[in-house]
N, C-alpha and C positions, 0 to 999 in steps of 0.2 A: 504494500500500500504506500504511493509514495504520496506527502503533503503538498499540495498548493503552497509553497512559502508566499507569496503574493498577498493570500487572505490573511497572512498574519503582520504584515507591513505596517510599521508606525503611521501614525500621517502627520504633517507636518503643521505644527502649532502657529508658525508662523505666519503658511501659505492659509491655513483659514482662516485665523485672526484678521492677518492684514492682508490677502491675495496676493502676497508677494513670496517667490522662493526664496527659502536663507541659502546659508553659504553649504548646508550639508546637504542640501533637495538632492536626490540620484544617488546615497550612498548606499540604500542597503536595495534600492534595483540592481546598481553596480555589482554586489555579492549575491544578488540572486542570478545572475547572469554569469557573473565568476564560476559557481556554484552546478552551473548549468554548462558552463566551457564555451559559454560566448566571451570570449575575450576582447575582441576589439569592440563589441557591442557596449560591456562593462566600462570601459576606458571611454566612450564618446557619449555614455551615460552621466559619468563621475568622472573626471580628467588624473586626478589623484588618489585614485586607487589604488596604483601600483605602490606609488611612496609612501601611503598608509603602510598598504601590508608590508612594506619594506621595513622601514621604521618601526611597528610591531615585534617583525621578526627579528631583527636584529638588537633590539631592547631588549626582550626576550635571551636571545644569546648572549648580551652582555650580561645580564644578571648571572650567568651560568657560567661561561669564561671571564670575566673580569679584560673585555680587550685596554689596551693599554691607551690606544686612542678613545676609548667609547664614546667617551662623552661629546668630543668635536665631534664624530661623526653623528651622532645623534642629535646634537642642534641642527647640523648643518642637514640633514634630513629633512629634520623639523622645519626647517626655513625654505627650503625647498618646498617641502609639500605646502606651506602658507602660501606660497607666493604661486603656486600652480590652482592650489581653492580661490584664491584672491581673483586671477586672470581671468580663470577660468567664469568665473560669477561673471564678473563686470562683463566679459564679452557675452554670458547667454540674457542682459539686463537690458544690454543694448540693443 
């Protein structure tokens, strides 16, 4: 029996309050799509998908190895994925 992930999808507080997409609208289509092995579908749903799960993953492996750089790479991730959510917004606003 496999679930509908779809029928259990958040909705988005923002887009009904005020008809406006926030900056996370498409993330967890993006994972149901992942989920699904639509990969390019997930990325032109959610643009920063990848460098979530990147960043995830690799936080995740830092806790566990202790890398010597972690923590620059994990900003620098962080700051990456901001500025991909950020682009990413303003150009679907326009």
């Amino acid at each position: 029996m496999f679930l509908n992930l779809e029928d259990y999808m958040l909705p988005c507080l923002n887009k009904k309050l005020f008809g406006v997409d926030c900056l996370g609208c498409g993330f967890q289509r993006a994972i149901i799509f992942i989920l699904k092995g639509d990969f390019v579908e997930a990325f032109k749903t959610y643009p920063a998908i990848y460098t979530i799960l990147i960043l995830i993953v690799f936080a995740l492996l830092n806790l566990k190895f202790q890398f010597k750089q972690g923590k620059k790479i994990m900003v620098s991730l962080a700051v990456i994925t901001i500025l991909i959510i950020v682009t990413s917004y303003l150009i679907k606003i326009t």
